[in-house]
PAVO-350125 format. One line per 3 residues: number of its first residue (from 1); their letters; for each residue x, y, z of C-alpha. Coordinates in nm, 3 decimals, always signed. Example, Ala and Ser with C-alpha at 12.3 -4.5 7.8 and 13.67 -1.06 7.14 Angstrom:
1) AS) +1.230 -0.450 +0.780 ~ +1.367 -0.106 +0.714 .
This chain:
1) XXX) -3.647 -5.707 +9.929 ~ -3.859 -5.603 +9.604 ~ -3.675 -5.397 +9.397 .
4) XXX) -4.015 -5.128 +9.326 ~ -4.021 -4.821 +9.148 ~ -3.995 -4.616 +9.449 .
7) XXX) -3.681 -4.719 +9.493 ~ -3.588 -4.635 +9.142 ~ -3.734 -4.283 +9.196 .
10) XXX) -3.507 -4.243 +9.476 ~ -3.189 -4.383 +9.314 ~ -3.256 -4.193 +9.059 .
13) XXX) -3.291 -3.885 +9.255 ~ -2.996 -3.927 +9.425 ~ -2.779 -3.994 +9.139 .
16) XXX) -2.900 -3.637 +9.021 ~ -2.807 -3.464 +9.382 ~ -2.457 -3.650 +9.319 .
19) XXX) -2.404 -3.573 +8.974 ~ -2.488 -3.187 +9.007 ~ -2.302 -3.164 +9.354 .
22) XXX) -1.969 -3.273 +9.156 ~ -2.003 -3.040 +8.892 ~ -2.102 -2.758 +9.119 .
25) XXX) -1.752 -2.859 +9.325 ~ -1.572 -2.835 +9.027 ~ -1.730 -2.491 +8.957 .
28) XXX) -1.586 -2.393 +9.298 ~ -1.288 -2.545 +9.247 ~ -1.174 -2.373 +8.923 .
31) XXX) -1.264 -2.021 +9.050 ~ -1.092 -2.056 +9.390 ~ -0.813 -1.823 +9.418 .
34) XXX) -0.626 -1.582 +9.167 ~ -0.786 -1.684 +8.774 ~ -0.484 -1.827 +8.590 .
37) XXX) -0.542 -1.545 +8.286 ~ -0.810 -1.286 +8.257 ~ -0.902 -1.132 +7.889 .
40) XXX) -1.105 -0.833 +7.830 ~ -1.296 -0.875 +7.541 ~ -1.578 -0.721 +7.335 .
43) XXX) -1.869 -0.775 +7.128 ~ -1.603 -0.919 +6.844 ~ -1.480 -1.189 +7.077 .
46) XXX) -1.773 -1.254 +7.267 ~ -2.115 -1.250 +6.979 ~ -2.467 -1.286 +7.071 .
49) XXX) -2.552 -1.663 +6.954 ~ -2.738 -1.666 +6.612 ~ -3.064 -1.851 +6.780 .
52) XXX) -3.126 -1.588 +7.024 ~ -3.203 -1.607 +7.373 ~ -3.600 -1.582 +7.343 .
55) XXX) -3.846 -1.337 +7.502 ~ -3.852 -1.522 +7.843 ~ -3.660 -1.260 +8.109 .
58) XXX) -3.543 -1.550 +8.321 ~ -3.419 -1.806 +8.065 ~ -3.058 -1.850 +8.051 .
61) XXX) -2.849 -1.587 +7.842 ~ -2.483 -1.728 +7.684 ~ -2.244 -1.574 +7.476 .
64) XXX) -2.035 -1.710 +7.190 ~ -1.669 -1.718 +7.229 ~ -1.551 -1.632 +6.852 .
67) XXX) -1.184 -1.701 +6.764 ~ -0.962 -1.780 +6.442 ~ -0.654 -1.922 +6.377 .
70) XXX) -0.354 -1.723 +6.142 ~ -0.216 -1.949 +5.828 ~ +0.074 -1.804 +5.648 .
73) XXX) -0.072 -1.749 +5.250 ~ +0.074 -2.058 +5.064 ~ +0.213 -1.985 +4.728 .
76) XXX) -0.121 -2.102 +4.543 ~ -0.293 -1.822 +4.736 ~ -0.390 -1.525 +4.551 .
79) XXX) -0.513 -1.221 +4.723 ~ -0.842 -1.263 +4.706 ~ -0.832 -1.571 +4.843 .
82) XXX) -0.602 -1.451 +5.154 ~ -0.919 -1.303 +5.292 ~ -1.105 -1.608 +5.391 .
85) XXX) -0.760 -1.703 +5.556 ~ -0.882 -1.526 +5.880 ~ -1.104 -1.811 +6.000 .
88) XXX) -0.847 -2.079 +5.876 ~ -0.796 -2.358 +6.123 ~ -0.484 -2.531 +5.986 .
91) XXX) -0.224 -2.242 +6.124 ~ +0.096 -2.226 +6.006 ~ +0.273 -2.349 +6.321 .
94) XXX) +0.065 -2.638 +6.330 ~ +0.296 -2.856 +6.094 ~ +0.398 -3.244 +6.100 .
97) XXX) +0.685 -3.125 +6.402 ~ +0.406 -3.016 +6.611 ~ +0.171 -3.289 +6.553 .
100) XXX) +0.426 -3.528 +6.645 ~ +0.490 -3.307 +6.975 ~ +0.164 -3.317 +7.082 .
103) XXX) +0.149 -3.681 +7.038 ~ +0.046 -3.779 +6.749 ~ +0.167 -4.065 +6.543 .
106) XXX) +0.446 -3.982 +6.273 ~ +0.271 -3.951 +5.941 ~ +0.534 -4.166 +5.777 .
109) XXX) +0.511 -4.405 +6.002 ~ +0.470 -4.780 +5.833 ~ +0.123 -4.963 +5.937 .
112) XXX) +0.210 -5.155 +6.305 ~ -0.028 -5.400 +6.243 ~ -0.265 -5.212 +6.467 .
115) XXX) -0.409 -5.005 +6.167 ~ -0.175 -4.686 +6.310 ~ -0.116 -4.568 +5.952 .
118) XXX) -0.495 -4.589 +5.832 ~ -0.643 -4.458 +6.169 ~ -0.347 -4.173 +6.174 .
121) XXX) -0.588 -3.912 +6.026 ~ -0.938 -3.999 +6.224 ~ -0.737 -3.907 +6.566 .
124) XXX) -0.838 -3.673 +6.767 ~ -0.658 -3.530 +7.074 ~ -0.732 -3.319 +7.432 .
127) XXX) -0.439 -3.056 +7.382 ~ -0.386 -2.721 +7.572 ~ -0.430 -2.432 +7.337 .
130) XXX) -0.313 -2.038 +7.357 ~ -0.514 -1.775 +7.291 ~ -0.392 -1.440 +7.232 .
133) XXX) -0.562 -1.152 +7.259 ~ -0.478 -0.828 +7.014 ~ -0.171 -0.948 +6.959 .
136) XXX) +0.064 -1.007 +6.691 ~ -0.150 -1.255 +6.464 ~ -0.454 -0.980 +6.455 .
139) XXX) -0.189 -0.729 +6.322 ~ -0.070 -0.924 +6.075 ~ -0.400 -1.047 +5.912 .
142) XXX) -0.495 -0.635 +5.952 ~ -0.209 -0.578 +5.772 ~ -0.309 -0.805 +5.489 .
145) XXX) -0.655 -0.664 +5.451 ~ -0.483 -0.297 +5.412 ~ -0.243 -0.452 +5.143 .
148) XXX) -0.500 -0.643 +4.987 ~ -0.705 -0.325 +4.994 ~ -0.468 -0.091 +4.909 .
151) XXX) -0.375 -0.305 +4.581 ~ -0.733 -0.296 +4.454 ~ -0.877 +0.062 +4.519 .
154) XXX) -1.163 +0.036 +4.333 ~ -1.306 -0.289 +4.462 ~ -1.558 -0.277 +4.749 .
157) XXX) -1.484 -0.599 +4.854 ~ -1.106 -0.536 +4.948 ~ -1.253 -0.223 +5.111 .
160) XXX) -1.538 -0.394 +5.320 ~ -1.265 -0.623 +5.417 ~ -1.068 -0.454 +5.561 .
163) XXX) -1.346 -0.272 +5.802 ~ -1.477 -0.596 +5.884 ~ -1.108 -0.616 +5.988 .
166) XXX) -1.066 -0.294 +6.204 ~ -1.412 -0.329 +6.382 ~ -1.583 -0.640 +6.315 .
169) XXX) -1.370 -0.966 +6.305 ~ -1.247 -1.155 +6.636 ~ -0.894 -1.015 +6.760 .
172) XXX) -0.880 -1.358 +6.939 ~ -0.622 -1.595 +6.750 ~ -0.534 -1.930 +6.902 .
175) XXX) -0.134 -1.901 +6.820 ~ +0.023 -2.225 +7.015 ~ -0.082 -2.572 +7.136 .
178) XXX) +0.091 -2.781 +7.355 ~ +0.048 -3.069 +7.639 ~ +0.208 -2.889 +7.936 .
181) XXX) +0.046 -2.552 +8.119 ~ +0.329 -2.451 +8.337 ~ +0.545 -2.442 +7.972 .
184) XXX) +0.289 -2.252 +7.817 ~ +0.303 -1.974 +8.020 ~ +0.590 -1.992 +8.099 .
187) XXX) +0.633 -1.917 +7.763 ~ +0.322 -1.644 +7.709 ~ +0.366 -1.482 +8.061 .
190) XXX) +0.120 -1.208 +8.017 ~ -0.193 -1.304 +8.142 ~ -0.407 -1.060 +8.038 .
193) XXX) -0.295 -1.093 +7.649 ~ -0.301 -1.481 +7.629 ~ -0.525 -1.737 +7.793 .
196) XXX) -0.470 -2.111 +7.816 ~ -0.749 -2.312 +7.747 ~ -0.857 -2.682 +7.657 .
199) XXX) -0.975 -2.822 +7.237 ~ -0.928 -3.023 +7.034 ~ -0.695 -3.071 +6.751 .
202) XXX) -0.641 -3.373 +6.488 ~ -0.418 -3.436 +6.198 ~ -0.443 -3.280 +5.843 .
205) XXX) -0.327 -3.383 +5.497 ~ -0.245 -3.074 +5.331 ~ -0.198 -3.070 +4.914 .
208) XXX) +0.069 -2.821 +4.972 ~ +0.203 -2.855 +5.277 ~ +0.166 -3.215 +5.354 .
211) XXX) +0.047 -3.343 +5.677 ~ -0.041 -3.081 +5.941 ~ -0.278 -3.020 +6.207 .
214) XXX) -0.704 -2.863 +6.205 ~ -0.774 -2.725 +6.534 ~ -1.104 -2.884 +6.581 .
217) XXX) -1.252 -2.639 +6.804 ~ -1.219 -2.493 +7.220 ~ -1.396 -2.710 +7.467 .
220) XXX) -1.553 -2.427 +7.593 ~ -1.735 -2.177 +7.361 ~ -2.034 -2.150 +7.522 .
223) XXX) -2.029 -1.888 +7.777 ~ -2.332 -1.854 +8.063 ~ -2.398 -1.525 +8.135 .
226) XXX) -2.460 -1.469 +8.539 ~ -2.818 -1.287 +8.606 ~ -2.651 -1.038 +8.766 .
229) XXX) -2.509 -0.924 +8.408 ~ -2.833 -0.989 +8.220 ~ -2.908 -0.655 +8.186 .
232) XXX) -2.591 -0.581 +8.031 ~ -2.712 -0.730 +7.746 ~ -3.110 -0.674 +7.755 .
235) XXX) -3.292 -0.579 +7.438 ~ -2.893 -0.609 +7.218 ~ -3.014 -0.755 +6.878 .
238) XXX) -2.767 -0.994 +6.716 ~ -2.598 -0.891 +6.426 ~ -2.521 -1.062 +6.111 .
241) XXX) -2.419 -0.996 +5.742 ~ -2.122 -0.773 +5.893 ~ -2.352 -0.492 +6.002 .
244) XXX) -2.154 -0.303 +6.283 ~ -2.392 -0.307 +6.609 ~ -2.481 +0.037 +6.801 .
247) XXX) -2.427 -0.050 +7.088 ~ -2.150 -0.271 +7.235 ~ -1.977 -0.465 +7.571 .
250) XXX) -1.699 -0.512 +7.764 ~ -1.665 -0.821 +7.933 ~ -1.366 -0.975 +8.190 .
253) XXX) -1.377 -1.339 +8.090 ~ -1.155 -1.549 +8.360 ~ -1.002 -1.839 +8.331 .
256) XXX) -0.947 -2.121 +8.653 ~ -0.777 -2.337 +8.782 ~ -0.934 -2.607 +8.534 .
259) XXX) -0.885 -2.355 +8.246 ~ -1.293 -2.284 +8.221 ~ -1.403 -1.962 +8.180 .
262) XXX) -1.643 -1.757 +8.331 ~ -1.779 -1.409 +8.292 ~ -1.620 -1.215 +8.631 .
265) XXX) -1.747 -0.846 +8.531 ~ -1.970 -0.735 +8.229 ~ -2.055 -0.340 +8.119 .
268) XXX) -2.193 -0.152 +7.805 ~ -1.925 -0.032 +7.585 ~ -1.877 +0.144 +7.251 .
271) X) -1.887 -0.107 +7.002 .
């Protein structure tokens, strides 16, 4: 039988009806049952992407799922530069004993042969990651801003600072990493404070500190917004250059069974 381009077409086709009828199983599968954590967040967790959405009403709407990471100042620090700390992605926690937990490689580990002590820092791994939610780690880098601030009355930058702390900045801090779920929460049992989801993570040589860990980013940041919430977020304008928005959202972001998050309930909110 000649192979034609019909029959191309049609494998083609079908390879598309497979392909989408596996992901939209998975879909079903993650958001069967009870979610595994739920977070309530806001505008300051959940930002309006900088491209926009466009004028069409029925293109696709997503929201950005902002987060940071809490380092503890190293001695070099100085004040000032304490406040760019907040979006730091080399936490304190994340040290050579970690690394090594989650599997990777000890830094002074001699060369196997296999190039393990040149490849060490190009690694990256799949790793479980906590997120917590108005919790300890967005106290203490409020509390910095209002000691920062309150050690420099006169400067505007301490002050705008530590606004952009009370209302602006991302209360969402990823605060642990590890390789097994049940520990996890077993070990951050409140599910509506700290969520378990999947990134990234690979090694770090630190001037100071030596080697530690950068959490390269969540594997899902991206979050689709159902039509049924559109208007929710009709005619919002994106913000930018720390300008506090007017009008704000709460949204119930759950997470599965596969740790993917999805928008379960959305509603106007004071910002």
């Amino acid at each position: 039988m000649t192979w034609s381009r019909t029959h191309t077409l049609i494998a083609g086709i079908g390879l598309i009806i497979a392909t989408n009828a596996v992901a939209l199983l998975g879909v079903a599968w993650n958001r069967n049952g009870e979610p595994e954590s739920s977070l309530v967040l806001s505008r300051r967790e959940l930002g309006i992407p900088y491209y926009g959405w466009g004028n069409n009403e029925n293109s696709g709407i997503s929201l950005e799922l902002e987060w940071r990471a809490l380092r503890v100042a190293l001695p070099s620090d100085d004040a000032r530069d304490g406040r760019w700390s907040y979006n730091d992605r080399s936490p304190a926690w994340l040290d050579e004993a970690k690394m090594e937990a989650l599997g990777f490689p000890p830094a002074r580990a001699p060369d196997d042969g296999a190039g393990t002590s040149s490849t060490r820092h190009r690694l990256t791994r799949d790793v479980l990651l906590v997120l917590e939610l108005d919790g300890p780690a967005y106290q203490t880098a409020l509390a910095r801003a209002a000691e920062f601030a309150a050690r420099q009355p006169d400067d505007e930058d301490a002050r705008q600072w530590l606004r952009q702390e009370r209302f602006e900045r991302p209360r969402l801090f990823v605060v642990d990493a590890g390789l097994d779920a049940a520990a996890l929460r077993a070990r951050y049992p409140d599910r509506s404070a700290y969520a378990i989801a999947r990134g990234q993570i690979r090694p770090y040589q630190d001037a100071e500190r030596g080697t530690a860990g950068v959490i390269s980013d969540l594997s899902n940041t991206s979050i689709h917004v159902p039509l049924q919430w559109h208007s929710v977020f009709d005619g919002l304008p994106q913000t930018s250059g720390g300008d506090q928005p007017a009008v704000g959202y709460s949204v119930r972001l759950d997470f599965g069974k596969r740790l993917e998050p999805w928008i379960a309930h959305a509603e106007r909110a004071s910002p």
